[in-house]
C-alpha positions as CSV (number, residue, x, y, z in Angstrom):
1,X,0.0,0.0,0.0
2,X,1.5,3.6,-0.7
3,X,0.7,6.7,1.2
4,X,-1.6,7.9,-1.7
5,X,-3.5,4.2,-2.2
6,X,-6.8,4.3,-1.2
7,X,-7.7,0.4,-1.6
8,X,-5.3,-2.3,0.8
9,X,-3.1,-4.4,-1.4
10,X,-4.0,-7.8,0.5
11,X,-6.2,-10.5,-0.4
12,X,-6.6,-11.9,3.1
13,X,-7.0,-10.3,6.3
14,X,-4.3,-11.8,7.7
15,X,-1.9,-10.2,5.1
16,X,-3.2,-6.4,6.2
17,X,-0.7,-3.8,7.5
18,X,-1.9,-1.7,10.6
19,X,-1.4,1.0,8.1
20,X,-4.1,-0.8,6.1
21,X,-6.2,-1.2,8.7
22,X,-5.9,2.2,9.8
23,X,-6.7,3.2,6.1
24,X,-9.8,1.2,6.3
25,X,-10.8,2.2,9.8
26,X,-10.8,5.8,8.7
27,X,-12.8,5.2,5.2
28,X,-15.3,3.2,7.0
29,X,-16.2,6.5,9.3
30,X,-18.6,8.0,6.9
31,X,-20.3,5.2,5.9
32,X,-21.1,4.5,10.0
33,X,-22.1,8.2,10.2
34,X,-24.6,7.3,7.2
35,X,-26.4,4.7,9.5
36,X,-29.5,6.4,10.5
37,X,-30.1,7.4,7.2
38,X,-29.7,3.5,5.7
39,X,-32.5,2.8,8.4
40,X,-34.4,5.1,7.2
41,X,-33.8,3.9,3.2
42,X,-35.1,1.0,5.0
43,X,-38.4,2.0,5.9
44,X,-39.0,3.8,3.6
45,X,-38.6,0.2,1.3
46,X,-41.6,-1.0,4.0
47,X,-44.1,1.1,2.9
48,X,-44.2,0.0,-0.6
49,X,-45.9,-3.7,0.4
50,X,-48.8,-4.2,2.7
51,X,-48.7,-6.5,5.1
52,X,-49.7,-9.8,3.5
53,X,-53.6,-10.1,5.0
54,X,-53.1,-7.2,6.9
55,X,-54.8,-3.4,6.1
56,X,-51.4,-1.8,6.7
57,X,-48.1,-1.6,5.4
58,X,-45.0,-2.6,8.0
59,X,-44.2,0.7,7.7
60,X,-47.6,2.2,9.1
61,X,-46.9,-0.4,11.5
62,X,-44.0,0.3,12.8
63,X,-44.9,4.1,12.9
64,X,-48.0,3.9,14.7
65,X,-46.5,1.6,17.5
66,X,-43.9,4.7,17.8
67,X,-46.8,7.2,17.5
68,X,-48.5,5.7,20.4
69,X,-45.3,5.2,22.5
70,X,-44.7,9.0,21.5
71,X,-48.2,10.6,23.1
72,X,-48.1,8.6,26.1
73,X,-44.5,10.3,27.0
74,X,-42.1,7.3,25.9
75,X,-38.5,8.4,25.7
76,X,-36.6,8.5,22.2
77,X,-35.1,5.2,23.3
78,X,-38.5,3.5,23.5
79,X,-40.1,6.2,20.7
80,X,-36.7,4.5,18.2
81,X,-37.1,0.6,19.4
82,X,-41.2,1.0,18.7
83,X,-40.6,2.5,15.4
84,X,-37.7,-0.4,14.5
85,X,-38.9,-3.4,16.4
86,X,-40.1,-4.9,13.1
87,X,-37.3,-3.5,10.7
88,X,-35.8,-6.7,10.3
89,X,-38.9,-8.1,9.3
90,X,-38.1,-8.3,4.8
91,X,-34.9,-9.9,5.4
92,X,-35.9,-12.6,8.8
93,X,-39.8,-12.7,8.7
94,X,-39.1,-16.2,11.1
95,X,-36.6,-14.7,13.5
96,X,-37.4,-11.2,12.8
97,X,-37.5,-10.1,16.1
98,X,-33.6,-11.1,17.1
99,X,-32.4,-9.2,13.6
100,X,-34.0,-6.0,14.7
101,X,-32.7,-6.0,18.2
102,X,-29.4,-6.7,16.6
103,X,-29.8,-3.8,14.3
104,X,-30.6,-1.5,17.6
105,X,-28.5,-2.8,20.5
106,X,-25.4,-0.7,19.8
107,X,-27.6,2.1,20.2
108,X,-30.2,2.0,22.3
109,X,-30.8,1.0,25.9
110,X,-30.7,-2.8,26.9
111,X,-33.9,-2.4,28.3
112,X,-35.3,-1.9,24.7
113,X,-33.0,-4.2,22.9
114,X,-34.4,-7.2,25.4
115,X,-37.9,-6.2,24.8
116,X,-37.3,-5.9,20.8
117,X,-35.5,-9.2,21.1
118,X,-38.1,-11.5,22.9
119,X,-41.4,-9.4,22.0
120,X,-42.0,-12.3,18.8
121,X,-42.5,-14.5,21.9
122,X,-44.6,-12.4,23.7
123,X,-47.1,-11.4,21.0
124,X,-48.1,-15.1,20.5
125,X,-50.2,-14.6,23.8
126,X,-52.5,-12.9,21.4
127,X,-52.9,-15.5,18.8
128,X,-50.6,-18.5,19.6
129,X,-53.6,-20.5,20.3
130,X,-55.3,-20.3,17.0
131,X,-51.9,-22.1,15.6
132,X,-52.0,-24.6,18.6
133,X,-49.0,-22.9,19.8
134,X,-48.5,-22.3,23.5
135,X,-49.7,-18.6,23.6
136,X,-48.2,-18.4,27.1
137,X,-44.6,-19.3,26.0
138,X,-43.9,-15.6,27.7
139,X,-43.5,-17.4,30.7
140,X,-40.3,-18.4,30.4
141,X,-38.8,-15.4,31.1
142,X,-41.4,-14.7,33.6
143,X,-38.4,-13.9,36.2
144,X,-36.6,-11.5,33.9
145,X,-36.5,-8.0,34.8
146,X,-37.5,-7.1,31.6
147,X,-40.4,-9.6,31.7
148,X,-43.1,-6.6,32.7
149,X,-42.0,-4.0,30.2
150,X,-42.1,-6.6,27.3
151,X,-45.7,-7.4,28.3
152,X,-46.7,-4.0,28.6
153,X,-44.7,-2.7,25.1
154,X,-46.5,-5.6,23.3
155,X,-50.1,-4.6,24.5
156,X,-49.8,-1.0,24.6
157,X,-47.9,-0.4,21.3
158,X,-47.5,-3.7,19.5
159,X,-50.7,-5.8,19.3
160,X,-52.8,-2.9,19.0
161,X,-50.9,-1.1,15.8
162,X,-53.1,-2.3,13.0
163,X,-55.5,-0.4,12.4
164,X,-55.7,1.7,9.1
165,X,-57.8,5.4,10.8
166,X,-55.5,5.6,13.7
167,X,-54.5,9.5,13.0
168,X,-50.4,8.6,12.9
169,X,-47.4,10.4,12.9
170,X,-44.8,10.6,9.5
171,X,-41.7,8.9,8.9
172,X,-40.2,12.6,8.6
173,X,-41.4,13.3,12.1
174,X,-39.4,10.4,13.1
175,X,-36.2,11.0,11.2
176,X,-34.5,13.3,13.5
177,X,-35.2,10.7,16.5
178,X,-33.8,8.0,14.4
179,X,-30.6,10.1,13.1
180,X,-30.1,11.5,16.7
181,X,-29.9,7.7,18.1
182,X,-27.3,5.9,15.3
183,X,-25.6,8.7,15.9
184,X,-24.3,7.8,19.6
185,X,-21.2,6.2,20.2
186,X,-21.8,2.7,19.8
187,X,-22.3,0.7,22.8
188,X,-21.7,3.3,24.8
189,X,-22.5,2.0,28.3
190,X,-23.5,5.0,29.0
191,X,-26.3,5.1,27.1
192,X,-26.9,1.0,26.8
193,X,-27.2,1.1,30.9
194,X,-27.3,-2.9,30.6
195,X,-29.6,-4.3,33.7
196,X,-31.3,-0.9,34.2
197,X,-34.9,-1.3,33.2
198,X,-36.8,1.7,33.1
199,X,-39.8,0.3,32.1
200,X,-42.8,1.9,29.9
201,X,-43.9,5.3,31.5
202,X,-47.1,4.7,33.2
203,X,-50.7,5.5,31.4
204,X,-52.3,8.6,32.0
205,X,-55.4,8.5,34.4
């Protein structure tokens, strides 16, 4: 590699030259920095197909769980994880719920990555049964801390985000949130706060 090259010269990694991977460290910067804005491609690319039987698209999904998380006083961490929890839904539609924590957990509070992670499980209390699938399968992380705000995130934001005249908020109105959030340090322990649970703010009235 010379001091004007702008590609490495090996062919396997374990040729590369700190120098090279210095290079490559410093050209990968602005494509992490360009993050938020690939999630946002993303979903954009959702709300072109509706979801198959459904009256919505995964994008009105996903942006009426974060509408509803959003007027019931939800921090951006919880506002972001509603809004993504099904993002990696086109590429994993069986484990879609462990790609889109993935996706999240650099970024956003462990509280939120568990509950994006395990909320597949947790929704089939609502319509497990009608598969012949145990619809209480939730319960085996009935002693997790996280256990109650997983519950609570399906019911309140989840299992009730269907429906076509609920007066929801644009993916622009989201955009900031979601550039603010890839834009953190990733896994900043800060910010992740891993066994901290917060939970869902409580309901008004």
């Amino acid at each position: 590699m010379t001091e004007t090259s702008q590609t490495v010269s090996f062919t396997q990694m374990k040729d590369g030259t700190k120098a090279e991977y210095e290079l490559l460290a410093e050209l990968e910067r602005p494509f992490h920095a360009m993050t938020g804005d690939r999630i946002l491609q993303e979903l954009e690319r959702q709300g072109q197909f509706t979801l198959e039987g459904y009256r919505i698209t995964r994008l009105t999904h996903g942006l009426q769980a974060a509408t509803r998380a959003e007027q019931e006083g939800a921090d951006i961490d919880w506002i972001v994880g509603a809004l993504l929890h099904d993002i990696g839904d086109g590429l994993a539609p069986q484990n879609h719920d462990r790609m889109s924590a993935e996706i999240i957990r650099p970024f956003l509070r462990w509280e939120v990555s568990w509950v994006v992670e395990h909320h597949g499980i947790f929704q089939m209390l609502y319509y497990g049964h009608h598969y012949g699938w145990d619809k209480n399968a939730r319960d085996e992380y009935r002693d997790h801390p996280c256990f109650e705000s997983c519950a609570a995130f399906c019911e309140r934001w989840d299992q009730s985000s269907f429906d076509p005249e609920y007066p929801t908020q644009s993916l622009a109105h989201f955009a900031p949130m979601v550039r603010e959030v890839f834009a953190r340090k990733a896994y900043d322990p800060e910010v992740i706060r891993e066994g901290v649970v917060v939970g869902l703010p409580p309901l008004a009235g």
